[in-house]
N, C-alpha and C positions, 0 to 999 in steps of 0.2 A: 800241352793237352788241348785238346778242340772238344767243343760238346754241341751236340746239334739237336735242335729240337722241334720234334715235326708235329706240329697242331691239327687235327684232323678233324675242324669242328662237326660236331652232332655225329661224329660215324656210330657212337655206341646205340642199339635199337634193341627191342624186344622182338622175340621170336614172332613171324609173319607168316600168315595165311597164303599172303600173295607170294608169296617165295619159298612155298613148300615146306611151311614151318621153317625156316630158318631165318638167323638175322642176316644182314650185307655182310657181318664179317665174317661170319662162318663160310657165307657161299664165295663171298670175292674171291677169287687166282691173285695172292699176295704175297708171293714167293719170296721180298725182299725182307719181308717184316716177319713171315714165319719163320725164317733161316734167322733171323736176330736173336727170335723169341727163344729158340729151343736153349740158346746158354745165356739166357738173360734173365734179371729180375721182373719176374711177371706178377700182377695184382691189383687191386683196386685200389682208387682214392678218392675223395668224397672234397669237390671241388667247390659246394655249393652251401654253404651255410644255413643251418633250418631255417634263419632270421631273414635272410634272403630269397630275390626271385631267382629262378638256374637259367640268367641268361650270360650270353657270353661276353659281355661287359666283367659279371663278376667272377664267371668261372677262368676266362682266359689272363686275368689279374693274378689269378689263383695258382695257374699254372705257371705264370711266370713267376713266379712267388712273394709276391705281394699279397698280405691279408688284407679282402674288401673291406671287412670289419674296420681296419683302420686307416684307410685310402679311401674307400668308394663313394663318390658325392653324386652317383647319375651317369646314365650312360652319354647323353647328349653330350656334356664337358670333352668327355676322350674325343669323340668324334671332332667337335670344333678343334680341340686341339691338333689335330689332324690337316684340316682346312686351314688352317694357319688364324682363325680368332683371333682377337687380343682381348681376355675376357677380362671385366672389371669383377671385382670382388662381391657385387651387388647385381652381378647382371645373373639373369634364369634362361640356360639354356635348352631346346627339346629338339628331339630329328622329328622333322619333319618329310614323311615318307611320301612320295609321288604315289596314289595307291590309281584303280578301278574301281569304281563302285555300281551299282544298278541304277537302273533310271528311275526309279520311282521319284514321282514329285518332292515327297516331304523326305527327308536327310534321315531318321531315325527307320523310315522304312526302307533302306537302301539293304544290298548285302556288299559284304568283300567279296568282288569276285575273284581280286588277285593286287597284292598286297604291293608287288612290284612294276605296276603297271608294264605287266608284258616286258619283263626285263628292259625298259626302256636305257636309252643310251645317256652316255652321262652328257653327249653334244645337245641332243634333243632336251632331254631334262634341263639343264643349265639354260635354255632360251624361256622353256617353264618357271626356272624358278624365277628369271628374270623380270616376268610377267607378274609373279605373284608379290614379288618386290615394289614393283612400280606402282600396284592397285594396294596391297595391304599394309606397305611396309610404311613406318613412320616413326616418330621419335623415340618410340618405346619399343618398336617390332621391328627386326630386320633379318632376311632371310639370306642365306646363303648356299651356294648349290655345290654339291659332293660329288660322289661317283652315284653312277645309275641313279637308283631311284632313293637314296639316301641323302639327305638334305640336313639342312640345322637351321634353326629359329630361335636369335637371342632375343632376351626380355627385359629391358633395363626396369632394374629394381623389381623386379621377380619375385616370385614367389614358387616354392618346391610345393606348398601345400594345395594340391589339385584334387586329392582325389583320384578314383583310379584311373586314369590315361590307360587304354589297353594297348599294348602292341597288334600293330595290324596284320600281323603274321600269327596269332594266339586266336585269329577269327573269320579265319580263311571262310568261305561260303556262308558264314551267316549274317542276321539281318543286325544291323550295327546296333540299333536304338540301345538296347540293354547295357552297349558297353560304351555310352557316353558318359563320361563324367558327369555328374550334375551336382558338383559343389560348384559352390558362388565363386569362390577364384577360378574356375576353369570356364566359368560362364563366355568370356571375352574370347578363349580359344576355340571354343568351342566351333565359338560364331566365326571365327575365322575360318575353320575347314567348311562351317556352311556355304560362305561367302565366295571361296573359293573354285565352289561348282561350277555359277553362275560366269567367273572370269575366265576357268576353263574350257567349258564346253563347246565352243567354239574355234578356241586357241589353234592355230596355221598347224601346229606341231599335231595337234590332236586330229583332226582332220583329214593332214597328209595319212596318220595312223592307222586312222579307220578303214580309209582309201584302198592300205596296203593290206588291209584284214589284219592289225594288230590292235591290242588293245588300248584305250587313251587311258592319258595320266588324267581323269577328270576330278580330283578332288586331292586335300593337301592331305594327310592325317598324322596331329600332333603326339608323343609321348615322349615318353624317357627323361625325364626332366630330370635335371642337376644345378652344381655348382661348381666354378672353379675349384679343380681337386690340385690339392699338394703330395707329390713322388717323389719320394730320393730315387737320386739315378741308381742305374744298376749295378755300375761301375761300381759307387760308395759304397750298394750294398752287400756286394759277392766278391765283389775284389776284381771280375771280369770283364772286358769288354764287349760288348753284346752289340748285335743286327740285325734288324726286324724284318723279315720278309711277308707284304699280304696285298688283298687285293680292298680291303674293304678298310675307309676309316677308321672306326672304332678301334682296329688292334694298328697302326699306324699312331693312329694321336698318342694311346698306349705308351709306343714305343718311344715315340717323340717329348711323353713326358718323361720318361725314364731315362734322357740320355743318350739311348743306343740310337744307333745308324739304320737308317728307314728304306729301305730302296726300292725304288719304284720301277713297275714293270709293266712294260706295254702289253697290254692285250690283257692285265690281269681283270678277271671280269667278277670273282667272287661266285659260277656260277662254274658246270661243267664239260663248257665251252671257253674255259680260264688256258692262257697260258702257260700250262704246265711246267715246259720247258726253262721259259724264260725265268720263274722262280728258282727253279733247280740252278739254272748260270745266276741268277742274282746271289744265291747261297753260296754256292762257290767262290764267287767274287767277294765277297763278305767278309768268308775265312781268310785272305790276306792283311786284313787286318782288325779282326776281330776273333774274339775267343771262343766268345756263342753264337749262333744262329739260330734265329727262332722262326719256321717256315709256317704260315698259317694258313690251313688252303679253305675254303669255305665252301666248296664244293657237295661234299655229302650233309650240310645243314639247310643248304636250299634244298635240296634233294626231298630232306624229311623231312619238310615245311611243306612243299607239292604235293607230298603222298606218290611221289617217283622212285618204285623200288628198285627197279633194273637200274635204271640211272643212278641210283644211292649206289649199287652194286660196282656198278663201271665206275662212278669217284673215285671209291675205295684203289679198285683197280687202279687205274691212271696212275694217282698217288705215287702207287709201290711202287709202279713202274718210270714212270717219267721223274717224279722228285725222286723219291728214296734211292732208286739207284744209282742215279747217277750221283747225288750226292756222299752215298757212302766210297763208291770209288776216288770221290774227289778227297774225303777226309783220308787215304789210305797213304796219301802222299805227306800226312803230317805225323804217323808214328802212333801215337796214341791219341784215342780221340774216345766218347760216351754220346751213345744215342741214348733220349728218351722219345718216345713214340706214344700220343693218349689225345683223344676229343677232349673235348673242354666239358662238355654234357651231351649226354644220349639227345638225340633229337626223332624218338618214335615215329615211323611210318604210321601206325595206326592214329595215333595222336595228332599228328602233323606240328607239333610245337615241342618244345623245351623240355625235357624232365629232371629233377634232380637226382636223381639213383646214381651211387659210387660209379666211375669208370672206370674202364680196364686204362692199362699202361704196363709199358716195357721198358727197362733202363738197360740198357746193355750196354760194356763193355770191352774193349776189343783186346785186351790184354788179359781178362779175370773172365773165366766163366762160373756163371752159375747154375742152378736145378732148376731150366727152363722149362717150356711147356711146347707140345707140339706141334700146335698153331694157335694162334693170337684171335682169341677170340675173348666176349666176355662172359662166357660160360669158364674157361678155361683162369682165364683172370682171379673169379671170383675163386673157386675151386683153390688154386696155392695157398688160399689163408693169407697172402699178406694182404696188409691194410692200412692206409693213412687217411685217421679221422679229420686232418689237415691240410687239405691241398696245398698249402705253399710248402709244405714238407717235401714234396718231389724235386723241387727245384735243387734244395738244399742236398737230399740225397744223391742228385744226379750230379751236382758238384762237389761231393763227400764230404758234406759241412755238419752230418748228421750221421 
């Protein structure tokens, strides 16, 4: 038996103005995932814990079925783990995001004008963070550079209690001052994204940038802060062998802490200019010798982070078409196999960030049908009645350990 599982972060949205009243998944051409749905288990599941924030640190733990509740130390930690770290038990780690900010002189009158500094490259970034190592970095601070605009910043002998750090994707267009931390232990970070301007703004990399009419990395901005988290593998946990496919840290380190096989794919960008293909042949590849595959495409979460509905539209698309189908053809060559199919958390066009609202998801089958639905949406989702008040439940279901 094969079980494959296709991460679609943020696809689920509320019905849009800009889209004729409809959500992405109602409007996408998804023929692979509708033709699933109609003999498959369709319904909601509630991935995010009230106690929690609904980002995809906790929610895609969730789906892989691990309860945050009793794992989750911070998102920074997965990601480092990721980057290959070696984190001390005492050390505080936070991503440090390559953002845009306005020019205004003083730092609290800035806005976000774009969280990923212009999807900047992870070559270009990585001589950034390079820089911000050399000027910031010292016995207590040290920076390390990821993919694109995702970064990590450890803190020996750290501290979690900051305050609220915001994500710089929860403040797309506005002016930051409100959402600076202003507890006394984030005071010192603080100042380092202040400090930060001053080394960037000049920086060869920024410059070429602007030259090119793209946007500069001119400022660091700190959150997400954790601690070395402890994971039973996956193996231990399900009895499976399992294989991570993504383009972005976060669900890599994930997987890296768990055990499973990570594989890395050029050109995956986390964006909707990502690789498609090459995920789809990574998954494939996988299944020779692994029992899960867990494909995670990040594509329609940037999407509705931008406020880009067409483009959330065509992710969708893409998806069914470049992954999902060629990977289902590829499981047909193993006999029986289980798709589950679900975003981690809605990620609203209108909003532009995170929501926690139950997601739709599909478990299907290829041996057993069931009283599916006619296309995969999460109007349609909700509507079946099923419901898991427990997001690691899915996992369990879709390995029929429940």
């Amino acid at each position: 038996m094969k079980y494959f599982v296709l991460l679609c972060d943020g696809m689920a949205d509320y019905k849009f103005d800009g889209l004729g009243g409809s959500t992405p998944m109602e409007l996408a051409k998804k023929p692979n995932m509708d033709r699933l749905a109609k003999t498959a288990i369709v319904g909601t599941a509630k991935t995010v814990a009230d106690s929690l924030k609904p980002g995809s640190d906790v929610a895609n733990l969730s789906v892989l079925g691990y309860d945050p509740l009793e794992c989750y130390t911070g998102r920074s930690p997965l990601e480092a783990a990721s980057i290959g770290i070696d984190l001390c038990d005492t050390d505080v780690t936070l991503r440090c995001n390559l953002v845009t900010l306005s020019d205004e002189e003083k730092y609290e009158d800035k806005t976000m004008v774009d969280y990923s500094a212009g999807d900047i490259s992870s070559a270009e970034a990585a001589e950034i963070i390079n820089t911000v190592e050399e000027r910031l970095g010292n016995d207590i601070y040290k920076f390390y550079s990821g993919v694109s605009y995702r970064h990590c910043l450890v803190v020996k002998n750290g501290t979690t209690d900051l305050g609220n750090m915001t994500p710089p994707h929860d403040i797309s267009g506005r002016v930051v001052g409100s959402y600076l931390s202003d507890h006394e232990n984030a005071k010192d970070l603080i100042g380092l994204m202040k400090k930060s301007v001053g080394i960037l703004k000049d920086h060869p990399i920024n410059l070429k940038r602007i030259a090119e009419g793209k946007r500069p990395a001119n400022s660091i901005w700190l959150w997400g802060e954790g601690t070395k988290p402890q994971m039973v593998s996956f193996c231990d946990k399900f009895g499976v062998k399992a294989g991570i496919v993504s383009a972005v840290d976060l669900i890599k380190g994930i997987g890296k802490l768990a055990k499973c096989n990570v594989a890395e794919v050029e050109g995956a960008t986390g964006y909707i200019d990502t690789n498609f293909k090459g995920k789809a042949d990574a998954a494939c590849k996988l299944f020779e010798t692994c029992d899960l595959v867990y494909v995670h495409v990040e594509a329609p979460d940037e999407c509705g982070h931008r406020g880009e509905a067409e483009n959330k539209v065509r992710a969708i698309e893409l998806i069914d078409e470049k992954v999902l189908g060629p990977v289902l053809e590829c499981l047909e060559n193993y006999g029986e196999y289980r798709v589950l199919i679900a975003p981690d958390h809605p990620t609203p066009l209108v909003t532009m960030t995170h929501a926690r609202d139950p997601v739709p998801f599909l478990i299907y089958d290829n041996k057993t049908e069931s009283d599916g639905v006619e296309k995969f949406t999460e109007g349609s989702a909700k509507a079946s009645g099923v419901y898991y008040d427990h997001g690691p439940d899915l996992m369990k279901v879709l390995l029929k350990k429940i």
